[in-house]
PyMOL Python script that loads the backbone (N, CA, C, O; Angstrom):
from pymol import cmd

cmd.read_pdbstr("""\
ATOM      1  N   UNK A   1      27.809 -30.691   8.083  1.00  0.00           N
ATOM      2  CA  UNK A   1      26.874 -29.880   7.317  1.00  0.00           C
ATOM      3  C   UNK A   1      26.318 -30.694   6.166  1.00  0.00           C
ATOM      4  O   UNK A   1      27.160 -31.337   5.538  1.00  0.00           O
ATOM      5  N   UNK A   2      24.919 -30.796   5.729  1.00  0.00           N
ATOM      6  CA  UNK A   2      24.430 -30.900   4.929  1.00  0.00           C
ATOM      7  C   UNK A   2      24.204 -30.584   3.756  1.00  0.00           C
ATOM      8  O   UNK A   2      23.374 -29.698   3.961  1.00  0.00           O
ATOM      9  N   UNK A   3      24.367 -30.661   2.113  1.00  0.00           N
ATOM     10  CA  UNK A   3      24.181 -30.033   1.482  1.00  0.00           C
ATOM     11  C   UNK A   3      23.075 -30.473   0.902  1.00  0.00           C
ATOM     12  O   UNK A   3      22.666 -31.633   0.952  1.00  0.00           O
ATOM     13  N   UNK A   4      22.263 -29.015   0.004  1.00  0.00           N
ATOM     14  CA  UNK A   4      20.596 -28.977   0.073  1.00  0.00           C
ATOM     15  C   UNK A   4      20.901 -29.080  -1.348  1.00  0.00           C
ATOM     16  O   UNK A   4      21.605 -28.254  -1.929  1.00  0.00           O
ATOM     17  N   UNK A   5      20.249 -30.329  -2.034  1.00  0.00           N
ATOM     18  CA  UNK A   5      19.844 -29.730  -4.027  1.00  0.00           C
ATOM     19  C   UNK A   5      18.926 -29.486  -3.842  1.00  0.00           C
ATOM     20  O   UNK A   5      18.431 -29.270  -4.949  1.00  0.00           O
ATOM     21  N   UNK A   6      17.793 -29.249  -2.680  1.00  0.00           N
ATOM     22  CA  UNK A   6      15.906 -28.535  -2.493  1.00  0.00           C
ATOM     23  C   UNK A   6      15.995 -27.698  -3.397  1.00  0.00           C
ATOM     24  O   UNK A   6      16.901 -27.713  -4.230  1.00  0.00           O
ATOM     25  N   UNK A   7      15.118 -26.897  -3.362  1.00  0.00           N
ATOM     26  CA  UNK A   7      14.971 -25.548  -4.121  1.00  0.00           C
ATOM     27  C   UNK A   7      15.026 -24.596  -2.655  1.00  0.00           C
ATOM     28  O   UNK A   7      14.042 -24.436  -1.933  1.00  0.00           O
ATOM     29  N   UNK A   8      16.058 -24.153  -2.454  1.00  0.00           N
ATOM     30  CA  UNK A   8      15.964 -22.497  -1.243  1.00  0.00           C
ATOM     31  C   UNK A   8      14.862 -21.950  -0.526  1.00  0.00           C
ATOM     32  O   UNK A   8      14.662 -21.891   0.687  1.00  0.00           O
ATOM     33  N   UNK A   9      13.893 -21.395  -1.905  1.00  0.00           N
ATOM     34  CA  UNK A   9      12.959 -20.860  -1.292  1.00  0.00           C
ATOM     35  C   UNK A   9      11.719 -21.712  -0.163  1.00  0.00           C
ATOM     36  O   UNK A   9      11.611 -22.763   0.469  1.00  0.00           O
ATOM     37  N   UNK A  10      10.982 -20.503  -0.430  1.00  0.00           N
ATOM     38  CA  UNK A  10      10.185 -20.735   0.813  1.00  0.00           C
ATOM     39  C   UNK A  10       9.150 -22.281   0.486  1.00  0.00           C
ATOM     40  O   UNK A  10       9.094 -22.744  -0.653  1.00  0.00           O
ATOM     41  N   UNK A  11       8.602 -22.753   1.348  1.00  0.00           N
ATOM     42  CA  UNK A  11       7.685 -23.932   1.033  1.00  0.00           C
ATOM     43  C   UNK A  11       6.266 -22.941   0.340  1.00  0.00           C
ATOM     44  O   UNK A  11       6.255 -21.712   0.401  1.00  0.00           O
ATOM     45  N   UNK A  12       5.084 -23.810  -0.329  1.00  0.00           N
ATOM     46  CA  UNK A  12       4.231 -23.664  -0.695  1.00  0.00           C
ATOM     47  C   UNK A  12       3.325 -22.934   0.444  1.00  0.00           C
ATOM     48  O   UNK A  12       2.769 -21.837   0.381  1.00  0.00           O
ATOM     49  N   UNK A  13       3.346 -23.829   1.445  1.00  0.00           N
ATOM     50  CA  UNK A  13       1.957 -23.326   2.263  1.00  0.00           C
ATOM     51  C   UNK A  13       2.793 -22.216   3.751  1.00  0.00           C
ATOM     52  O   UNK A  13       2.284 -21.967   4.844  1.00  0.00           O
ATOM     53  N   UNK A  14       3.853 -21.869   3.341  1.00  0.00           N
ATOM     54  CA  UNK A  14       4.641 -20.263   4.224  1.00  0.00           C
ATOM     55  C   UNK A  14       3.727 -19.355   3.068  1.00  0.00           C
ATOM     56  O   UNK A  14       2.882 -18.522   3.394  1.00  0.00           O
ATOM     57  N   UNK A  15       4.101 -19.715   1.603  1.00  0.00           N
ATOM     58  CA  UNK A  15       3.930 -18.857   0.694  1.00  0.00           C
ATOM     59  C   UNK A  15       2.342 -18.170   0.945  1.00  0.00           C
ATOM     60  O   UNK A  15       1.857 -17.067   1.199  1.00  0.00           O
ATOM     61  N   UNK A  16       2.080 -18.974   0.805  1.00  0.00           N
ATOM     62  CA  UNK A  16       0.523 -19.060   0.620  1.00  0.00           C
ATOM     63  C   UNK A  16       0.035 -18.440   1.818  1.00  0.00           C
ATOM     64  O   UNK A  16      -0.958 -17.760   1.559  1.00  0.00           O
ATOM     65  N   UNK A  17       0.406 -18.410   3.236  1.00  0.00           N
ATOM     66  CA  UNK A  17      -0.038 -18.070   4.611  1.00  0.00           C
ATOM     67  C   UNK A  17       0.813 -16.396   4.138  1.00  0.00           C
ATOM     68  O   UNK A  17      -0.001 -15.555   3.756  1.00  0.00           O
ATOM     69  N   UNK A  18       2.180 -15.967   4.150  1.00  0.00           N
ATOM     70  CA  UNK A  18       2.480 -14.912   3.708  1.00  0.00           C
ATOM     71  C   UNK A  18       1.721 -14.302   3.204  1.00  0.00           C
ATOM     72  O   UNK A  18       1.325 -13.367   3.900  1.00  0.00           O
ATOM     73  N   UNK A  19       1.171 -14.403   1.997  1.00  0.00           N
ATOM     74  CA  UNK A  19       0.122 -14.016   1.252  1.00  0.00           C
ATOM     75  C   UNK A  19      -1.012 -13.560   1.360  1.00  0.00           C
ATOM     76  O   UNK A  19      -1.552 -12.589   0.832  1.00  0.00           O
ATOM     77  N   UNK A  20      -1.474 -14.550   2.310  1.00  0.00           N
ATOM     78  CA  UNK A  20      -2.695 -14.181   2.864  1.00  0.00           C
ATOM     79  C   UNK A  20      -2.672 -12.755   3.906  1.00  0.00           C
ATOM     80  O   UNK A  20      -3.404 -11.765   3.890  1.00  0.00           O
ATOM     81  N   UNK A  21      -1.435 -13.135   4.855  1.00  0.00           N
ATOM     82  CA  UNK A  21      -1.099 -11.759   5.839  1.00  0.00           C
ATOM     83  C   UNK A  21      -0.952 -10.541   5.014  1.00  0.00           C
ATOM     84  O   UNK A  21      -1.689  -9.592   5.282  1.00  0.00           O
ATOM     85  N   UNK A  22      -0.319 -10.464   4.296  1.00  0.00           N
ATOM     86  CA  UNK A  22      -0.265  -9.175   3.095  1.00  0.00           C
ATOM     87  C   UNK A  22      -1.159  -8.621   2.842  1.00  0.00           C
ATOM     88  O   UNK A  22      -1.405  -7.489   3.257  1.00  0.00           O
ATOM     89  N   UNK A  23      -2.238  -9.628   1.712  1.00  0.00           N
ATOM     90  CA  UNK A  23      -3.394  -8.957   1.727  1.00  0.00           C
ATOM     91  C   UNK A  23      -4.647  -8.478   3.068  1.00  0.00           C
ATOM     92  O   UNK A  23      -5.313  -7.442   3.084  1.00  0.00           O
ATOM     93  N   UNK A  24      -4.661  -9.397   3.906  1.00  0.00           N
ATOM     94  CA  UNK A  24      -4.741  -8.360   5.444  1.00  0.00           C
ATOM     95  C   UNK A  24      -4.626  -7.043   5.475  1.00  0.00           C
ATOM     96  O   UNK A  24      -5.480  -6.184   5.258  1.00  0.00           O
ATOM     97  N   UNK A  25      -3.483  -6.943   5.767  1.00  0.00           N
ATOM     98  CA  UNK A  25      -2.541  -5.780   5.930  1.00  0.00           C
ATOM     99  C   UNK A  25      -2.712  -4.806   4.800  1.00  0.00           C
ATOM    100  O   UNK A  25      -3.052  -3.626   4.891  1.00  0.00           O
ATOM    101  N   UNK A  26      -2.401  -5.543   3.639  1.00  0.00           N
ATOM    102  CA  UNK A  26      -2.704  -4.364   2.591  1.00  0.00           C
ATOM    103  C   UNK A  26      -4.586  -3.555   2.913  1.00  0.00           C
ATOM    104  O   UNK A  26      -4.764  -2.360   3.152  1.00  0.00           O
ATOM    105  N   UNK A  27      -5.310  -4.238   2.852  1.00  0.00           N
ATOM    106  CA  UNK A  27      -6.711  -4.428   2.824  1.00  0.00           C
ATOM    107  C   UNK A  27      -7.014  -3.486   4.052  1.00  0.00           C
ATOM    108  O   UNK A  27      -7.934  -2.699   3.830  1.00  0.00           O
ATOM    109  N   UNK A  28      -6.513  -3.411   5.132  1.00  0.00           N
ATOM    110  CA  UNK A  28      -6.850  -2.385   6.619  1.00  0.00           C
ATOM    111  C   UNK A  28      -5.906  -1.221   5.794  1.00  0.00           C
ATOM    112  O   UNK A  28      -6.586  -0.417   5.156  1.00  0.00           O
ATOM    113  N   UNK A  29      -4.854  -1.084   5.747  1.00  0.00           N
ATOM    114  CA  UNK A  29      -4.235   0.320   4.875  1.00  0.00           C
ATOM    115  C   UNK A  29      -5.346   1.110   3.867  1.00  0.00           C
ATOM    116  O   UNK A  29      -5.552   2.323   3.860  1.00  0.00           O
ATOM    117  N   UNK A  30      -6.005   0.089   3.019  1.00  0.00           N
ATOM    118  CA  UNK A  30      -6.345   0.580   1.729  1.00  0.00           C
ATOM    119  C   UNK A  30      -7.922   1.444   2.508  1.00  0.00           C
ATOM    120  O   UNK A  30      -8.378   2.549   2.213  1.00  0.00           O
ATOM    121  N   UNK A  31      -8.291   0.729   3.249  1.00  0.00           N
ATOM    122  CA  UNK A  31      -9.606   1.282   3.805  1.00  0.00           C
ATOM    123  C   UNK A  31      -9.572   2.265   4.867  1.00  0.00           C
ATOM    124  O   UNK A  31     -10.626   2.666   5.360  1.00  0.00           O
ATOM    125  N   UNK A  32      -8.391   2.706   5.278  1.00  0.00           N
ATOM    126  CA  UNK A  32      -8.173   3.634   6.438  1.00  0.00           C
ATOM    127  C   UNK A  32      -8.369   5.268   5.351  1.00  0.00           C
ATOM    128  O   UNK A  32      -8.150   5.389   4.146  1.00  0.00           O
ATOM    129  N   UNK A  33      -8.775   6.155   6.195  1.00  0.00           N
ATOM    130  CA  UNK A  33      -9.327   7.580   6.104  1.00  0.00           C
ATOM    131  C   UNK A  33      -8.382   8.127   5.582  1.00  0.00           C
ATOM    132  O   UNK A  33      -7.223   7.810   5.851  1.00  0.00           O
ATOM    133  N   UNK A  34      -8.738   9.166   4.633  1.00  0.00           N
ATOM    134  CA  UNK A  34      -7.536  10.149   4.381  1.00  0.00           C
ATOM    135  C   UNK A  34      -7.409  10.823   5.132  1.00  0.00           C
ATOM    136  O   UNK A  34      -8.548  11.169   5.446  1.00  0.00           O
ATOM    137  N   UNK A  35      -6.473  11.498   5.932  1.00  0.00           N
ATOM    138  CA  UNK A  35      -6.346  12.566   6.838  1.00  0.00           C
ATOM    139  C   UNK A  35      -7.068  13.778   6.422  1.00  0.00           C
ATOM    140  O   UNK A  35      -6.771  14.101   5.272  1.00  0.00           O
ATOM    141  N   UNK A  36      -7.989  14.609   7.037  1.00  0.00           N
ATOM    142  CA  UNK A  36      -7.588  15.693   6.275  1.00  0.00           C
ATOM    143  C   UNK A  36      -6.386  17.101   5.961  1.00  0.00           C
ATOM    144  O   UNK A  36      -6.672  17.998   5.168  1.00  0.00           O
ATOM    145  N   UNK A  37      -5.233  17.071   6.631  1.00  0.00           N
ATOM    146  CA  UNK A  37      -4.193  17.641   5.960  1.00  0.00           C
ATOM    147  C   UNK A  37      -4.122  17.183   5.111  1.00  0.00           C
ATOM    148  O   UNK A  37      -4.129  18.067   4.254  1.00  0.00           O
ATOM    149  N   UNK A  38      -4.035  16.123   4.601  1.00  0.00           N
ATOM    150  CA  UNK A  38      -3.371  15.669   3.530  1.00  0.00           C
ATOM    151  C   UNK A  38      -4.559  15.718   2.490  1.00  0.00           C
ATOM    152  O   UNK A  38      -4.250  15.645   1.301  1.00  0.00           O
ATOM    153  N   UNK A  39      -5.777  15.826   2.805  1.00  0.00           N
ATOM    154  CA  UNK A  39      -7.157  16.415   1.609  1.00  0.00           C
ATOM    155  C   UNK A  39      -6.341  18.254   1.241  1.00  0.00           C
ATOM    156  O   UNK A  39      -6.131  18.971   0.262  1.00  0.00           O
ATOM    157  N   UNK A  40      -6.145  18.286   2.636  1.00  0.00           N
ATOM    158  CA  UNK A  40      -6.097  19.673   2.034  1.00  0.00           C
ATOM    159  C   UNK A  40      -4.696  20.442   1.569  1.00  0.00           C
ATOM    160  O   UNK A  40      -4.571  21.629   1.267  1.00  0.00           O
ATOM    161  N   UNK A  41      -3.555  19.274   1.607  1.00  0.00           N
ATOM    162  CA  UNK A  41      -2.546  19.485   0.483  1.00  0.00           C
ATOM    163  C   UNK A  41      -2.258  19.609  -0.620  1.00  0.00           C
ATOM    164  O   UNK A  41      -1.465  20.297  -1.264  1.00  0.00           O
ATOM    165  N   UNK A  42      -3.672  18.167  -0.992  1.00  0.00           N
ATOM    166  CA  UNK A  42      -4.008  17.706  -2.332  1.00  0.00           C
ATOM    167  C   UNK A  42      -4.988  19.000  -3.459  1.00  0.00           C
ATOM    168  O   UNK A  42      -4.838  19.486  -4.580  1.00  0.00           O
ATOM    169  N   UNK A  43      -5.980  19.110  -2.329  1.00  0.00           N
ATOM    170  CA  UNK A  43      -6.255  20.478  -2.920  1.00  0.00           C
ATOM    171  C   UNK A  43      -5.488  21.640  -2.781  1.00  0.00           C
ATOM    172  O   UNK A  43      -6.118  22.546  -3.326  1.00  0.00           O
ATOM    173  N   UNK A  44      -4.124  22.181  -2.182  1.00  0.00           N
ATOM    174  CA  UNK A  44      -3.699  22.887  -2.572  1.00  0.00           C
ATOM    175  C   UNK A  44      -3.147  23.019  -3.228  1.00  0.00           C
ATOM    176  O   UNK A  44      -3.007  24.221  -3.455  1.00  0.00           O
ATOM    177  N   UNK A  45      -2.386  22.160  -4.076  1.00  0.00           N
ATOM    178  CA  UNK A  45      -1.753  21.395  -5.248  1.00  0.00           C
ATOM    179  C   UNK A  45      -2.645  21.440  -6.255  1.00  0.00           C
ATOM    180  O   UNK A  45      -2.116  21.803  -7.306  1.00  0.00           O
ATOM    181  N   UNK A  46      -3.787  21.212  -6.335  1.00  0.00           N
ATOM    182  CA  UNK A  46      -4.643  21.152  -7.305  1.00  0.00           C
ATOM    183  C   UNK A  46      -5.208  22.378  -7.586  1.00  0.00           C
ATOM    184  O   UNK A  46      -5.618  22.469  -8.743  1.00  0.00           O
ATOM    185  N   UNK A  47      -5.404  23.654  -6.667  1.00  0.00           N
ATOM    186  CA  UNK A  47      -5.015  25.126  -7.177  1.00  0.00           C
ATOM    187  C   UNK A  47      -4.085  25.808  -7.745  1.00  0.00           C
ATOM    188  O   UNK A  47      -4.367  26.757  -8.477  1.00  0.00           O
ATOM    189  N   UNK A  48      -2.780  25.423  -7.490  1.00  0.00           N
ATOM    190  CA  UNK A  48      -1.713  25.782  -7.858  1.00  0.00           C
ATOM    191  C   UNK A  48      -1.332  24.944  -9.603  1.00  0.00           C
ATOM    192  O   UNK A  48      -0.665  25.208 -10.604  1.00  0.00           O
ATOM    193  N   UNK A  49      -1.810  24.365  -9.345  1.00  0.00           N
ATOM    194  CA  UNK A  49      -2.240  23.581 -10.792  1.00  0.00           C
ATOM    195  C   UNK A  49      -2.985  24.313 -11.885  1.00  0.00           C
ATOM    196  O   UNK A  49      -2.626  24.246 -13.060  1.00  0.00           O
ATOM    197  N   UNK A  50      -3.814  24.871 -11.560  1.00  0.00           N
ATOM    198  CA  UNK A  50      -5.291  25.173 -11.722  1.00  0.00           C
ATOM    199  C   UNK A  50      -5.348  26.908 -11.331  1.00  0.00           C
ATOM    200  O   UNK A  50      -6.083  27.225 -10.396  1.00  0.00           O
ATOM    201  N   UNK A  51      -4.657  27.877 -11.973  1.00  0.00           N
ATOM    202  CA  UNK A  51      -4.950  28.896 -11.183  1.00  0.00           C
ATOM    203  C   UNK A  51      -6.360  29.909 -11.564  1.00  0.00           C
ATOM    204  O   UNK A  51      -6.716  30.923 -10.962  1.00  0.00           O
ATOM    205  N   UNK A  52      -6.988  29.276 -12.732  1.00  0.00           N
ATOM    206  CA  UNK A  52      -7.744  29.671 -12.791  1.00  0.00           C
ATOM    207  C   UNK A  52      -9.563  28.891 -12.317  1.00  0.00           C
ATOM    208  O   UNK A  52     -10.763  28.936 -12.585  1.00  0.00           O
ATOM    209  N   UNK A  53      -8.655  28.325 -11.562  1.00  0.00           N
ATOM    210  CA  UNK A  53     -10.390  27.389 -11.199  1.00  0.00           C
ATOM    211  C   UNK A  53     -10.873  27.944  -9.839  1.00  0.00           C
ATOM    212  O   UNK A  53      -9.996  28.032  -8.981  1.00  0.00           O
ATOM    213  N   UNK A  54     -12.035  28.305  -9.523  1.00  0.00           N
ATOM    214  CA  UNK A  54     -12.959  29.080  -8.597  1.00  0.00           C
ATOM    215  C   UNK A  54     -13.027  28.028  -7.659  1.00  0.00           C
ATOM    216  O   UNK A  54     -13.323  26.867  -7.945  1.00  0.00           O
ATOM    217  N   UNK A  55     -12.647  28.606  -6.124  1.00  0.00           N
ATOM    218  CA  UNK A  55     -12.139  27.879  -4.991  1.00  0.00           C
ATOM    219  C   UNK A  55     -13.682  27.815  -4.568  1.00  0.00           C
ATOM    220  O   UNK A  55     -14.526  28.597  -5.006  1.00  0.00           O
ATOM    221  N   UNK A  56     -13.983  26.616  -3.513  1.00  0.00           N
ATOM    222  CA  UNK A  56     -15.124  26.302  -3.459  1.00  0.00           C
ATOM    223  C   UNK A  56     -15.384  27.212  -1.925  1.00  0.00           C
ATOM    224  O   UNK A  56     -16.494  27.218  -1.391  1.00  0.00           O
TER     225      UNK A  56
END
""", "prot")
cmd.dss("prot")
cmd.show_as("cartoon", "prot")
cmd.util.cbc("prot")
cmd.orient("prot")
């Protein structure tokens, strides 16, 4: 066996390629549709909040 004084972590250009996949990934999430159940949770929450605000 070898022993490492390297530094552990990852190399520069994993880092950097990681990174890039993330924001990908983050970036298709962030632009996908709200469902609408979930519009219309938010507004039911936001009545119940709100009981005096005039439902549209």
């Amino acid at each position: 066996m070898s022993s490492k004084s390297e530094n552990p972590g990852l190399k520069p250009e994993i880092q950097e390629k990681l990174g890039q996949k993330l924001k990908e990934v983050y970036a298709d999430v962030v632009n996908e549709p709200v469902p609408d159940r979930f519009l219309d949770l938010l507004n039911q929450l936001e009545k119940s909040d709100n009981p005096d605000k005039k439902s549209d």
